[in-house]
N, C-alpha and C positions, 0 to 999 in steps of 0.2 A: 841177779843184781841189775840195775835198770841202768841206761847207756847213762842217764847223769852220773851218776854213783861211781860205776865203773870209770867215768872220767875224771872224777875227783880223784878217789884211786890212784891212776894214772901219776895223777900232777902229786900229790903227795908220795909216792911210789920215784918221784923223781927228785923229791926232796931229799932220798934216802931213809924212806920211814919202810922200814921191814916187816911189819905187819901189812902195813896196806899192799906193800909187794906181793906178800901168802894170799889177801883178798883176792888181788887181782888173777894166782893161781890158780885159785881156789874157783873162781868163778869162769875160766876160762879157758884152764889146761885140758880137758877133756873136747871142748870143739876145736882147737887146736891141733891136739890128738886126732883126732878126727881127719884133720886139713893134710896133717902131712903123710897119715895111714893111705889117703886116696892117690898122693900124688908119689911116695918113693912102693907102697904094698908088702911094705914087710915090717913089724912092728918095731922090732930090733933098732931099724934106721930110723922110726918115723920115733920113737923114743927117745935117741942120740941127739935128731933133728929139735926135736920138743925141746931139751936141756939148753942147745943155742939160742933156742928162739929165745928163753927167759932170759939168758945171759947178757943177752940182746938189749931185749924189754927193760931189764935191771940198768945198761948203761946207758939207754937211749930216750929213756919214760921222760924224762925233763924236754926233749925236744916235739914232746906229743903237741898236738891241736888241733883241740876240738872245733874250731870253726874250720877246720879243712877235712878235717875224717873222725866218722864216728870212732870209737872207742876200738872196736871188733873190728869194724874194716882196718884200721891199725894193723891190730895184732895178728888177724888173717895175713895178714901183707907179710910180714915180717916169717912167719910162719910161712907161707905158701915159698916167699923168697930164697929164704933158709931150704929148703928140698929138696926146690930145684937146683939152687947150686950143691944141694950132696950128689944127685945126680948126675952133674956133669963133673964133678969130682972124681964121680964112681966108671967116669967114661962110657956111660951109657949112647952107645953106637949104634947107627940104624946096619943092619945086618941086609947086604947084597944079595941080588941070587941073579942067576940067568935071565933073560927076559921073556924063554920059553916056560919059564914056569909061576907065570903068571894066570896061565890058563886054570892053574890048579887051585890057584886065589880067591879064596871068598870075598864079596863084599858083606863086611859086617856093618854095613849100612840100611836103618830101617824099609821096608819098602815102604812105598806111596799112600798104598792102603792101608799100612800098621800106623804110620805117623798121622793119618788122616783120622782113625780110629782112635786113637792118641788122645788126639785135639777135642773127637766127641767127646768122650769119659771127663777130660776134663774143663769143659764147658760145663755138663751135669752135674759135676761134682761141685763147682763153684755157684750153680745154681743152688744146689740144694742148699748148700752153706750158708747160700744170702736167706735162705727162709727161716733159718736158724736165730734164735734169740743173739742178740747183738754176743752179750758176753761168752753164750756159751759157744758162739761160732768162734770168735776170738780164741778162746782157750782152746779150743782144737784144734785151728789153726796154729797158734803158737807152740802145741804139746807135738803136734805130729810134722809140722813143714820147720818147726827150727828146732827140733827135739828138746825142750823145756820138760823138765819133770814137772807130774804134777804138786809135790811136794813145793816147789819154788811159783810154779803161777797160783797155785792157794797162798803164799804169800805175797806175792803180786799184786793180788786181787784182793787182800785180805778178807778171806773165808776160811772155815776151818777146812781141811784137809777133806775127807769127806764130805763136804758138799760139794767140790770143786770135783769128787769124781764122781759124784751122783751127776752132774751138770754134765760131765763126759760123757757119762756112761748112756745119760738119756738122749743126749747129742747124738752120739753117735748110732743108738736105735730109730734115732726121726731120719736120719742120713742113709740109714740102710732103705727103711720104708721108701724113702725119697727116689734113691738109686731104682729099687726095683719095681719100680712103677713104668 
């Protein structure tokens, strides 16, 4: 669903139209899922958390606006919002220790030369992307950095289904070529 669409949705979804509410599920429970899986890591809560956030969405959708946040930064917000206070609900405490056993502490901080290494891959990697036909860099950028099925950007794009993953599929064979050069 494209961010106009989704924000129509929205404003009808705030009118109390029940159907556009299911659209607006339909279209966005799953990254949302997603949002609050990252931030509580146990499906259970980030489920419970999912259920508020629409209850949320269902009594708040009338105070949406589009000229201040897109559609999804919205509903991320509300979502991400939502988690964090299950979390502090759930008393998520930072846990003490001695300050001699800090010796034993790893830093789970990249080192210098992994995040420098980092930075190569993907400098090359967005190189190679720009030599890529406009759309098909597009679709795979959209397929794999915002997880879009390809079933939903072939209608995006309107192509049929199979050519959107032939257009993939070759994409990402000039990408590989690219990379291992």
């Amino acid at each position: 669903m494209t961010r106009e669409a989704l924000a129509i949705e929205l404003g009808k979804t705030g009118q109390g139209d029940r159907a556009a509410f299911q659209r607006v599920y339909e279209a966005t429970s799953s990254k949302l899922l997603g949002v609050c899986l990252r931030i509580l890591g146990d499906r259970g809560l980030a489920e419970d958390v999912l259920q508020d956030t629409y209850l949320t969405v269902w009594r708040r959708a009338e105070t949406f606006d589009a000229t201040r946040a897109s559609p999804i930064t919205w509903l991320v917000t509300i979502a991400r919002n939502r988690a964090i206070d299950r979390l502090r609900a759930a008393g998520a405490r930072v846990q003490t220790r001695p300050v001699d056993d800090a010796f034993e502490v790893e830093d789970a901080a990249p080192l210098a030369s992994e995040q420098i290494e980092s930075a190569d891959e993907a400098r090359r990697l967005n190189g190679c992307l720009e030599e890529l036909d406009d759309k098909v860099g597009g679709a795979i950028r959209t397929a794999f950095f915002e997880g879009v099925t390809y079933d939903e950007l072939s209608r995006r794009q309107d192509v049929p289904l199979g050519t959107m993953k032939s257009w993939i599929r070759r994409g990402l064979l000039k990408l590989r070529a690219c990379l291992e050069q």
